[in-house]
C-alpha positions as CSV (number, residue, x, y, z in Angstrom):
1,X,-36.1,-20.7,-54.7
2,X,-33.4,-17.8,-54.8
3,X,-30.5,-18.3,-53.2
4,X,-29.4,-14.8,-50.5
5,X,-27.0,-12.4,-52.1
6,X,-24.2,-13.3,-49.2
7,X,-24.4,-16.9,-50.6
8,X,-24.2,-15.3,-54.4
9,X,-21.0,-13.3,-54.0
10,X,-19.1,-16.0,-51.4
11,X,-17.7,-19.0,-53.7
12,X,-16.8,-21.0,-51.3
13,X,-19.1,-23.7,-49.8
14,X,-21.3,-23.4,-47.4
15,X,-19.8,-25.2,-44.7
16,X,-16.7,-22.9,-44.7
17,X,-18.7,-20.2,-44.5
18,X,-20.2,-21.1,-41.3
19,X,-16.7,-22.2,-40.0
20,X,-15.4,-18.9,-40.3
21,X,-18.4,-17.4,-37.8
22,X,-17.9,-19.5,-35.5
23,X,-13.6,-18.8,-35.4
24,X,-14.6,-15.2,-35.5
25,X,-17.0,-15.5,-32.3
26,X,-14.0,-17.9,-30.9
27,X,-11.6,-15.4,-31.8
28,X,-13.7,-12.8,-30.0
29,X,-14.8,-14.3,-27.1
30,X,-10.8,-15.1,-26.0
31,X,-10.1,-11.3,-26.7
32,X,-12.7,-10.6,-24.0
33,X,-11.8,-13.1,-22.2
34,X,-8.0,-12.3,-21.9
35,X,-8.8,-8.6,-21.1
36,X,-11.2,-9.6,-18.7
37,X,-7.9,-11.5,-17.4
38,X,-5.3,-8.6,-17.8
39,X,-8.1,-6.2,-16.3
40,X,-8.8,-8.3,-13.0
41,X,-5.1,-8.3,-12.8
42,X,-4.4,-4.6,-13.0
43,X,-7.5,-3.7,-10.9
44,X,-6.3,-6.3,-8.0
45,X,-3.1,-5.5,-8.0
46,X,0.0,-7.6,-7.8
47,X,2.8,-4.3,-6.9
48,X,3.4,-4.2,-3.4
49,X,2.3,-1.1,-1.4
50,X,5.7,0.4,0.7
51,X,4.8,3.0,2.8
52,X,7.8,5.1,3.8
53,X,8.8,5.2,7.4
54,X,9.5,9.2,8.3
55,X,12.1,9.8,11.0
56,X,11.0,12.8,13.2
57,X,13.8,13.2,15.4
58,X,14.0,12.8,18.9
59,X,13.3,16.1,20.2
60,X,9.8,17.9,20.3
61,X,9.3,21.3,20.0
62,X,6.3,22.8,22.1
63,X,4.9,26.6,21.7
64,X,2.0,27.4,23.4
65,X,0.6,30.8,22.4
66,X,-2.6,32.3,25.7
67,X,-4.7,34.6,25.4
68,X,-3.1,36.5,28.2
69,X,0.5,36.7,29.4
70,X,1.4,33.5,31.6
71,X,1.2,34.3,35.4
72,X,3.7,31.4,37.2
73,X,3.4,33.0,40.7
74,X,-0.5,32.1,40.9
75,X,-1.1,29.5,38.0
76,X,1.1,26.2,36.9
77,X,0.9,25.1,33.1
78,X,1.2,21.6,32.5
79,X,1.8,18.9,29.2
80,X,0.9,15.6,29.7
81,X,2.7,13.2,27.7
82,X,1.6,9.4,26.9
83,X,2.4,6.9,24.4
84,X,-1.1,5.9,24.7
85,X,-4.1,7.6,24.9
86,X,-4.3,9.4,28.5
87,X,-6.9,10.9,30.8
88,X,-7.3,14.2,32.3
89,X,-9.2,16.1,35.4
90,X,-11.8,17.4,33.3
91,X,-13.8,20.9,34.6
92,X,-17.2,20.7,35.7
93,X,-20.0,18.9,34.2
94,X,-17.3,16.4,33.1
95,X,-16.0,16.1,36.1
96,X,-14.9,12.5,38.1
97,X,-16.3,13.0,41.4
98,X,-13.8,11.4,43.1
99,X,-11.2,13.0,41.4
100,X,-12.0,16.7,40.5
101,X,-8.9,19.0,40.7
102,X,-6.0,18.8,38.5
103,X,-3.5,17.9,41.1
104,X,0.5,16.6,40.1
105,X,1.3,13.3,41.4
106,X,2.1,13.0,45.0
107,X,0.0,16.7,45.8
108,X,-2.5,15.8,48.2
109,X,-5.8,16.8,47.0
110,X,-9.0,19.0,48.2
111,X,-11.5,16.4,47.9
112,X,-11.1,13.0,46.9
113,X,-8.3,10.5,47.8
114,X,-4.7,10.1,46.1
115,X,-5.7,6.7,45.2
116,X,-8.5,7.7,42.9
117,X,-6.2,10.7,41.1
118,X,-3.8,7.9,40.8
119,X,-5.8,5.1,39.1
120,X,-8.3,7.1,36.9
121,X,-5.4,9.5,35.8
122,X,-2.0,8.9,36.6
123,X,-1.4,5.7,35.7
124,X,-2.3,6.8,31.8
125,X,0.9,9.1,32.0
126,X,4.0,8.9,30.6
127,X,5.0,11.6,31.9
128,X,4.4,15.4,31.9
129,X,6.1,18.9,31.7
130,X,5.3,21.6,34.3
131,X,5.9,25.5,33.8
132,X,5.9,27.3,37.4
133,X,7.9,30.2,38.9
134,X,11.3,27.8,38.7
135,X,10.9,27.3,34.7
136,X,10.4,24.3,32.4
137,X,10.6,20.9,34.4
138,X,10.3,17.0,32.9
139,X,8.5,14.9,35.1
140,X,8.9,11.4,34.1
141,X,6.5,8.6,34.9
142,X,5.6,5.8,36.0
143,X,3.3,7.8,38.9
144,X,3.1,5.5,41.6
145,X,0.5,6.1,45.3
146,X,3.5,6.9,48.1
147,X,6.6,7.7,45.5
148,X,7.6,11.2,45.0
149,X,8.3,12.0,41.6
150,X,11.5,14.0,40.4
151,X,11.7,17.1,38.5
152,X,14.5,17.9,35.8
153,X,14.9,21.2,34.8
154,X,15.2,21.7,30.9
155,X,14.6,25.6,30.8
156,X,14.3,29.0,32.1
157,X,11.3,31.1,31.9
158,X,11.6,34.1,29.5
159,X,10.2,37.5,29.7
160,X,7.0,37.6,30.6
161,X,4.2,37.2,27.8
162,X,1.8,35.4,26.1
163,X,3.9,32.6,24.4
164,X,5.5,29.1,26.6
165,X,7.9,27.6,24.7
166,X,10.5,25.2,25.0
167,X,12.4,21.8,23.2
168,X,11.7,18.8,25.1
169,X,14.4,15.9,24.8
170,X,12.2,12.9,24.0
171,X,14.8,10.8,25.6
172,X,14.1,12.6,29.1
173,X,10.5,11.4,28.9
174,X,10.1,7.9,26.7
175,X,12.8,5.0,27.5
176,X,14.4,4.5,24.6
């Protein structure tokens, strides 16, 4: 019987022949395995994630820009505030029944009672900022049934347009 030519040209003895497969497949089978272990490292992660904390100030800026110029002597503009989220009067079909006109805290309303203005609305407010014929007012919460809420002044009204603006003091509103 003839012996194959990869047994011909390799003098050394078959045992060591068949040694050196099986440390090549060793050899081969811990390079996968440590790059299986290096990539399971880099694709989990071990770096820490820091996310930067941005320091916006303590005043806020507001510019409301109407379709029309602003009329204060028939209509009041208002900007409710929260640190949460916050309800509204909403127009009709939205509309809460009990509680259908957007009303300040302490006005007595049309229809419905104080009480329902108070708990489905009020109570969500931090506060709010009014634009009528006397300027820009702060109103800060919290709104409570029988307590008349104060007023601060923190502008003048302009000329007469189609622009509201005015730099609201975060301090007035949120206790800091």
């Amino acid at each position: 019987m003839r012996k194959p030519k990869s047994e011909i040209l390799d003098p050394r003895p078959a045992c060591r022949r068949a040694g050196s497969n099986r440390s090549r497949s060793r050899f081969i089978i811990i390079t996968l395995f440590g790059f299986l272990i290096s990539s399971f490292g880099f694709i989990s992660g071990c770096s820490r994630t820091v996310t930067p904390l941005i320091d916006y100030g303590d005043q806020l800026l507001v510019e409301i820009t109407l379709r029309g110029s602003y009329d204060v002597n028939y209509n009041k503009y208002f900007v409710v505030l929260s640190s949460g989220t916050f309800r509204i009067p909403l127009p009709p079909p939205d509309q809460l029944d009990a509680a259908p006109e957007f009303i300040e805290p302490g006005d007595t309303p049309i229809v419905g009672s104080q009480e329902a203005y108070y708990s489905n609305f009020f109570d969500t407010w931090s506060g709010y900022v009014v634009v009528d014929p006397g300027g820009y007012a702060v109103v800060r919460g919290p709104f409570v049934v029988g307590q008349t809420a104060t007023r601060e002044v923190i502008a003048m009204l302009g000329a007469a347009g189609n622009k509201l603006a005015f730099l609201l003091s975060l301090d007035r509103l949120f206790q800091t």
